[in-house]
Each structure stands twice: as C-alpha cells, then as structure tokens.
C-alpha positions in Angstrom: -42.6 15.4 -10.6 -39.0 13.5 -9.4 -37.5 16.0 -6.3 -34.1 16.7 -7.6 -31.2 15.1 -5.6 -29.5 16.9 -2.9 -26.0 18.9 -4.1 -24.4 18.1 -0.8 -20.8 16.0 -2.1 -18.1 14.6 0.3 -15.7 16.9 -1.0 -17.4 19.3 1.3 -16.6 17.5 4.5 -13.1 16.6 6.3 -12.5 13.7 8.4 -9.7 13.4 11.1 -8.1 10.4 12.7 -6.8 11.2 16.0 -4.9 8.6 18.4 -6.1 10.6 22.2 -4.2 7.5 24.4 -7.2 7.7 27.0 -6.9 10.9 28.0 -9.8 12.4 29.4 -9.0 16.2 29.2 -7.3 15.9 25.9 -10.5 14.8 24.8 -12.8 17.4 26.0 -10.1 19.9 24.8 -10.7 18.6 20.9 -14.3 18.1 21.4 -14.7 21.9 22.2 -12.1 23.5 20.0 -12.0 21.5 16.5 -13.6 23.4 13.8 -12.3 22.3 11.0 -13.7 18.8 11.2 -17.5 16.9 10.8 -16.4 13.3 11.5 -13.2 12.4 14.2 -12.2 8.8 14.1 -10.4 8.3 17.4 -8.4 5.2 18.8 -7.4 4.7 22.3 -10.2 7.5 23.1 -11.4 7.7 26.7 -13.5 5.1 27.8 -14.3 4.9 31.8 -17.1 5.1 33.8 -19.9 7.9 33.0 -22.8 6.6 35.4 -24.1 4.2 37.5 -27.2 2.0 36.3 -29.9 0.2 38.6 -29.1 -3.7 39.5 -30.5 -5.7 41.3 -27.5 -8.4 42.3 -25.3 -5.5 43.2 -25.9 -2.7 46.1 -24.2 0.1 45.1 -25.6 -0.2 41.4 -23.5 -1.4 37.9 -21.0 1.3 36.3 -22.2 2.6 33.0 -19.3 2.5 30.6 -18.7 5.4 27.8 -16.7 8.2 26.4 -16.4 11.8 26.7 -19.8 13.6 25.8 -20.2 17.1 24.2 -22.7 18.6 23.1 -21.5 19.6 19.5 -20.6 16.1 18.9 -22.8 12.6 18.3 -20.6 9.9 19.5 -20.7 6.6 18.3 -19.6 3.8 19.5 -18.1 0.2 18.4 -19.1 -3.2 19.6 -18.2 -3.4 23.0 -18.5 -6.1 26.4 -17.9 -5.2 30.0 -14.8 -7.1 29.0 -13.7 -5.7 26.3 -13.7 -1.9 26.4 -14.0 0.2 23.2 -10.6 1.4 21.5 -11.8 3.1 19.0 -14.9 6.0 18.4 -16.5 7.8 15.9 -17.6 11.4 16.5 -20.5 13.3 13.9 -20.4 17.0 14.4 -24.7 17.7 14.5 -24.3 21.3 13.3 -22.7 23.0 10.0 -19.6 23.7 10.6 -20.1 27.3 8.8 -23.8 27.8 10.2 -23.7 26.7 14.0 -28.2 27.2 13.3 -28.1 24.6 10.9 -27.9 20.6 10.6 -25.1 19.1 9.3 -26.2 17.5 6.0 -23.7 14.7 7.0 -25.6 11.2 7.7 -23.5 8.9 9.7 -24.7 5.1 10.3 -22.9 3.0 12.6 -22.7 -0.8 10.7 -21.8 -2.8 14.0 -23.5 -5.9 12.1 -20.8 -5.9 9.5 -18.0 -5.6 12.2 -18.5 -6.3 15.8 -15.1 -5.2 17.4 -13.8 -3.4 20.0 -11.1 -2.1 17.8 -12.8 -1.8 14.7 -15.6 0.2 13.7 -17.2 0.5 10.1 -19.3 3.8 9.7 -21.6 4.3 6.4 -21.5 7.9 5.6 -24.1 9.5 3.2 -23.4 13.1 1.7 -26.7 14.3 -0.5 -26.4 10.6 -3.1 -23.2 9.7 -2.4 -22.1 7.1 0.1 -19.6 6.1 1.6 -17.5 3.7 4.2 -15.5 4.7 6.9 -13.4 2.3 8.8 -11.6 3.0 12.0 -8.7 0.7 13.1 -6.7 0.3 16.1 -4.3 -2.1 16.1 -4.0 -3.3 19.5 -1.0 -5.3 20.0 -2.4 -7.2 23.2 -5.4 -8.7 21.0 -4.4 -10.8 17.7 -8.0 -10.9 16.7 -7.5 -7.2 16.1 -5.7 -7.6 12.9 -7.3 -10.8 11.9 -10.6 -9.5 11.8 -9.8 -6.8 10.0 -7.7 -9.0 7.5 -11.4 -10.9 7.1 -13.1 -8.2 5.8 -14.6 -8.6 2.3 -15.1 -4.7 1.4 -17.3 -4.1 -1.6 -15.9 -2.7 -4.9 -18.9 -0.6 -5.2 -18.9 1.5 -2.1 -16.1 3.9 -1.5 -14.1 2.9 1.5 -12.1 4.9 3.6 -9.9 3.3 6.1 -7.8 5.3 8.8 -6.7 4.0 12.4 -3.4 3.1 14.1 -2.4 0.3 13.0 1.5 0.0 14.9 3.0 -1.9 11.8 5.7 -1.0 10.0 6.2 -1.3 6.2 9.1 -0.8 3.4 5.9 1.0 1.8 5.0 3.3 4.1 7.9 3.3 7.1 11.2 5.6 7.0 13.9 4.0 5.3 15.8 1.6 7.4 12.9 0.9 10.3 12.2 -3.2 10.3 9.0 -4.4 8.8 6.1 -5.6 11.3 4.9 -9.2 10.8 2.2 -8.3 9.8 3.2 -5.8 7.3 3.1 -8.3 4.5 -0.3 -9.9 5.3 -1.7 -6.2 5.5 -0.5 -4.8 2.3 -2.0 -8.1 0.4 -4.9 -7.8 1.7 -5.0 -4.0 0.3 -3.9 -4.9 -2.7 -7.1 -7.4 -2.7 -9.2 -4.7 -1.2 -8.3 -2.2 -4.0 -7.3 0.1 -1.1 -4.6 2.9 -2.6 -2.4 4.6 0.0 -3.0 8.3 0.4 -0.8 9.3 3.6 3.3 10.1 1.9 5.3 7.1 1.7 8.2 6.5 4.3 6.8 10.1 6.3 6.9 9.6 9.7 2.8 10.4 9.6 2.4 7.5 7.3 4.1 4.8 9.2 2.0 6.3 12.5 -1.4 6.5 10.8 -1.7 3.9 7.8 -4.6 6.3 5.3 -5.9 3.9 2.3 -9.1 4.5 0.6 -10.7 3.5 -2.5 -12.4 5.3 -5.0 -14.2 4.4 -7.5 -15.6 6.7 -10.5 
C-alpha cells in the first residue's frame, strides 16, 4: 500500500517581507504580535551581540553574534563572517497559525550552499508535495557584490521561485512616473526576464519601487 500524499498546498501559507532597519524593539514587537504570517523575510533585521563564547586568546571571552529570538519563531540565518554581519533573515513560525497545539506543516530549509551571502539568502520551502524557493534580497548599496551575486544566480525552471527583498533600484517598470532609473535597473530586469521571474507587486506603486516582488510559477 502507497501512503497518500499530504494535502497541505502553499496557498495555505502567507509570507511577508519586512525592511526592520536594525531595530531591536521593532523586532521583538513583530515577533510577538504577527499572526497573520508563517515565514518573515526581513532585511536590515537586528543583528548585535546575544552572548559571549569561551576563547582562549581573549580574557573577557568572544561576542556571539545573532538576531532577535522568540520563541514562536525559528530564525534562520544567511552566510555570515565576523566581518560581514547578516542583512537579511528568515523567520519559520513552529506552530499553526490557527492551532497554537499543533506543528506548522511548513518545512523551511536554509540552502546556504547555493548562496553564501550576507545579503542574500535562498530558503527551500516544502508544503505537503510541493516545493518551493524563497529568496531574500537586500540590496546594500555599500557592497557591489550584493547585486552581482545575485545577478549570478542560475534559478531553475523547475522549482517555483519567490524572490522578495529591498533591492533600492529604481525602474520605469516598477518606480512612479518621473523618478530616474538606478544603474542597475537595466541589468536587473534582464536578468528577470532570463530568470522567467514575473512581477507581482503593482507597477509604478510606491510599494513596488520599495519592495521589488517577482516570482515564478510554473504549472
């Protein structure tokens, strides 16, 4: 006898993107009050010393890096270096958002071997048989390697791929009418266009030209 497959779809979840610009309270104040949510893709999230680890070259111990904790939420993390600090995080919600008692069927995989970047993190997300990517992008303007090694990235037609982030460029596709386009603006939409990525977010909104949302779907 063949168990039958699991009737948990993605079009019973919701994912967020959230730019929190380090802020340590505002953090804890999502964490604790979102409820409407199972994954929260966040750039510029808190990221600061949490602890203090053993070390043997230094007296007074070697600071432990991270973000904010709760206990509702998994948090993942990016690649990351004492040097370069994360700028983007994934959060899983571990319970059902209708049945605090239960699981949340949700499977969330962090795929740090695909992208290892402080700005960029790639998430697999598995709903009953269906699977799918998640990338989260911050485009930080300090660090060219942001946008070129996202611009590297060889998705695969076969997987659904959602990608959200900040990604501070503006675009005649997605901008207001009249705001200048980025330099990068043209680079990034080929790229999409290569990628198969479709924009979801309302062209020329103010939210769009904030928060670039492109996924791909495939049936």
């Amino acid at each position: 006898m063949v168990p039958s497959l699991p009737t948990t779809s993605m079009c019973e979840f919701s994912i967020a993107s959230v730019n929190m610009r380090r802020r340590n309270e505002a953090m804890h104040a999502l964490l604790n009050t979102n409820n409407e949510d199972d994954i929260l893709c966040v750039q510029e999230p808190w990221f600061n010393r949490i602890g203090v680890a053993r070390c043997d070259d230094k007296i007074n111990g070697k600071d432990v890096l991270g973000g904010a904790a709760n206990p509702q939420w998994e948090l993942l993390y990016p690649y990351f270096s004492s040097s370069q600090r994360a700028k983007v995080m994934v959060y899983h919600r571990i319970h059902n958002r209708q049945n605090p008692f239960r699981k949340n069927h949700l499977r969330v995989t962090v795929r740090n071997d695909l992208v290892a970047h402080p700005s960029i993190m790639m998430v697999e997300v598995r709903a009953g048989s269906e699977l799918w990517r998640v990338i989260n992008f911050y485009n930080d303007v300090d660090d060219p390697s942001t946008i070129r090694t996202l611009l590297r990235l060889d998705l695969p037609s076969t997987i659904p791929t959602l990608l959200v982030g900040d990604f501070n460029i503006h675009s005649h596709s997605w901008s207001p009418l009249g705001w200048t386009p980025s330099p990068h603006a043209i680079p990034l939409e080929e790229w999409c266009a290569t990628q198969t990525l479709s924009l979801l977010s309302v062209p020329r909104s103010l939210d769009s030209s904030r928060r670039e949302r492109r996924a791909r779907q495939h049936h």
